[in-house]
C-alpha positions as CSV (number, residue, x, y, z in Angstrom):
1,X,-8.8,-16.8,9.0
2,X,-6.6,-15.0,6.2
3,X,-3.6,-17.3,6.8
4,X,-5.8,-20.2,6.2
5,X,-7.6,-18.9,2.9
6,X,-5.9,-21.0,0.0
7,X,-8.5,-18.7,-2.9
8,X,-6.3,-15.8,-3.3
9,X,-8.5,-13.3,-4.5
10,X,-10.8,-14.0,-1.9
11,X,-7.8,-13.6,0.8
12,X,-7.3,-10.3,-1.2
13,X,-10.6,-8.9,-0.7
14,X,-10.5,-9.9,3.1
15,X,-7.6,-8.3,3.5
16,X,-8.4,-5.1,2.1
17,X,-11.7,-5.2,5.0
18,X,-9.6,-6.2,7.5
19,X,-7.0,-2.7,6.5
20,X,-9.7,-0.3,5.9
21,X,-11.1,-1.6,9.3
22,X,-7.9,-1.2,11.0
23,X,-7.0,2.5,9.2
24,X,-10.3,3.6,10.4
25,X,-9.8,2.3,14.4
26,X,-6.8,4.6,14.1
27,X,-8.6,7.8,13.0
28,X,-6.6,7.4,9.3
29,X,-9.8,8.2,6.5
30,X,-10.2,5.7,4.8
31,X,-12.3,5.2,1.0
32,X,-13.0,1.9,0.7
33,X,-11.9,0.0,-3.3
34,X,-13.8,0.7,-5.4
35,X,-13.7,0.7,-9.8
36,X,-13.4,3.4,-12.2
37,X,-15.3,2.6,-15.6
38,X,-14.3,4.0,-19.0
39,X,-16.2,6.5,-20.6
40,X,-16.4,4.7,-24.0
41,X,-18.5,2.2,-22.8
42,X,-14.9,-0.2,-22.2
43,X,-16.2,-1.2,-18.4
44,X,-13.9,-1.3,-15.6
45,X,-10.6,0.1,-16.5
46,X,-9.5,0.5,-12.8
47,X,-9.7,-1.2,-9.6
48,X,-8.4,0.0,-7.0
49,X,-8.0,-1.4,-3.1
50,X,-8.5,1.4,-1.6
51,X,-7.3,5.4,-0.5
52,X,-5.9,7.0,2.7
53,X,-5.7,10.0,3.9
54,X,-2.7,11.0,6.2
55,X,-1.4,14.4,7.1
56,X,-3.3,16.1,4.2
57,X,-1.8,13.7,1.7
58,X,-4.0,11.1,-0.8
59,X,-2.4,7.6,-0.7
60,X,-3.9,4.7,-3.3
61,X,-3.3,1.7,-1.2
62,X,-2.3,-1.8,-3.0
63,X,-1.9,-4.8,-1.1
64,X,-0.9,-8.0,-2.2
65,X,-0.8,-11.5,-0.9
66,X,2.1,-13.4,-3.1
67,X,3.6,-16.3,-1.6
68,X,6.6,-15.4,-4.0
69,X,8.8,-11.3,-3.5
70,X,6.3,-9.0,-5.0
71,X,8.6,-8.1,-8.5
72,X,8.2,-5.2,-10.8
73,X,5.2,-6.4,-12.9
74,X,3.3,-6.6,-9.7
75,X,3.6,-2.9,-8.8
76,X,3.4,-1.8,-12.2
77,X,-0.1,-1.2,-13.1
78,X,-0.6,0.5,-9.4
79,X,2.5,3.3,-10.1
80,X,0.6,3.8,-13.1
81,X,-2.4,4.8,-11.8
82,X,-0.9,7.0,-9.1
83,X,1.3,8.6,-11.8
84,X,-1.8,9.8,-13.6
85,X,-3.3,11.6,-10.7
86,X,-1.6,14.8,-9.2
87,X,-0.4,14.8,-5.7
88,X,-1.1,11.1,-5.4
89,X,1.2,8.9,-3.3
90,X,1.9,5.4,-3.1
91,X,1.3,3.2,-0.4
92,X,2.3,-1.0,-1.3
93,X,1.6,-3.3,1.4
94,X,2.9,-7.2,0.7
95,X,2.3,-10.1,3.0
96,X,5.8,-11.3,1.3
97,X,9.1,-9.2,0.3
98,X,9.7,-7.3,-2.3
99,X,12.5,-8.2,-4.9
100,X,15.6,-6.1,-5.7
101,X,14.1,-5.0,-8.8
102,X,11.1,-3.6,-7.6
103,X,12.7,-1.6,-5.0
104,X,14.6,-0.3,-7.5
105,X,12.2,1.0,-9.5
106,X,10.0,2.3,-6.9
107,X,13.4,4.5,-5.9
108,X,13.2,5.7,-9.2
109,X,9.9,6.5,-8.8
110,X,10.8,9.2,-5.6
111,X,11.9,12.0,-7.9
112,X,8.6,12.2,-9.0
113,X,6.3,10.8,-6.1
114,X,6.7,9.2,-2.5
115,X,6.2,5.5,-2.8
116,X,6.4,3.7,0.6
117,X,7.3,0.2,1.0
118,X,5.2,-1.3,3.7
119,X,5.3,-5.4,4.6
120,X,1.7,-7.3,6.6
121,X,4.5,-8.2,9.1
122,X,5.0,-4.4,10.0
123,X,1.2,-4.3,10.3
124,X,0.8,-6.7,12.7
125,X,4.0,-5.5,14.6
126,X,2.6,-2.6,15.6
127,X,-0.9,-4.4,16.7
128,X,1.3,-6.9,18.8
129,X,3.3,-3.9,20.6
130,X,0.1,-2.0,20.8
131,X,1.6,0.8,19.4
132,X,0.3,3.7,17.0
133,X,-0.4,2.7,13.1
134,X,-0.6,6.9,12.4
135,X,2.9,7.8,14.2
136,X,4.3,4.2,12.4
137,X,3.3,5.3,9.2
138,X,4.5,9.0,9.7
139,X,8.0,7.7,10.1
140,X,7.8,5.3,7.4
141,X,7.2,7.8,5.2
142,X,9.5,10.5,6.5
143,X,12.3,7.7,6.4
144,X,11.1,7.3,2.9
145,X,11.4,10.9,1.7
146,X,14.3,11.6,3.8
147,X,16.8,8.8,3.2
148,X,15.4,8.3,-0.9
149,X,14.0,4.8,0.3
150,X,10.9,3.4,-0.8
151,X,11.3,0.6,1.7
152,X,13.0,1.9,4.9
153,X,13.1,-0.4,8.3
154,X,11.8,1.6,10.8
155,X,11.3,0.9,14.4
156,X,7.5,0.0,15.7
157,X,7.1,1.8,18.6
């Protein structure tokens, strides 16, 4: 039903249910989006899709649904928000690519905090081959750290 959705933001907000649903299934604890409101009385000042919680680490999840590369301005505003938290880690997952740019940046990002690259495609990979989402995103992220890659190709197995 997501594929046929033509309202994005509505697609966007499926989305995000159908993730948490599927981090959840594999044991991965999950906190739903939610919004942070200002404290001056300036109303929402963040959104965000949601946070995971995978060997002891706190990941802020964005997921986009761009027909077009996901590009720097797109990923922007979520670094931000994991930059001002301590310990935080990035975790982007795109139903499209991401450009040159953007990867670039997010490699920048690594001296500072893991920010792992993720595409929908890899998602549903690893529900078509039945394998384990946990020991998928393990290596993804291990890739990540290891080889100084925000968007490693790893194998679903």
């Amino acid at each position: 039903a997501l594929f046929g959705e033509s309202d994005a933001k509505r697609r966007g907000k499926q989305l995000e249910g159908v993730l948490n649903n599927l981090f959840h299934a594999f044991g991965i604890a999950v906190r739903q989006a939610f919004t942070l409101n200002g404290t001056d009385g300036e109303g929402v000042v963040e959104q965000i899709d949601g946070v995971i919680e995978l060997d002891s680490h706190l990941y802020f999840v964005e997921m986009k649904w761009w027909q077009k590369p996901v590009g720097v301005p797109e990923i922007a505003q979520h670094m931000m928000r994991v930059f001002l938290r301590a310990e935080a880690r990035a975790l982007i997952i795109s139903a499209s690519e991401y450009t040159s740019p953007a990867v670039a940046e997010c490699r920048k990002a690594l001296s500072q905090r893991v920010v792992t690259l993720c595409t929908l495609q890899e998602f549903v990979q690893v529900l078509d081959r039945q394998a384990d989402l946990v020991g998928f995103l393990r290596r993804k992220v291990q890739a990540t750290i290891l080889e100084e890659s925000p968007f490693p190709r790893v194998a679903v197995e």
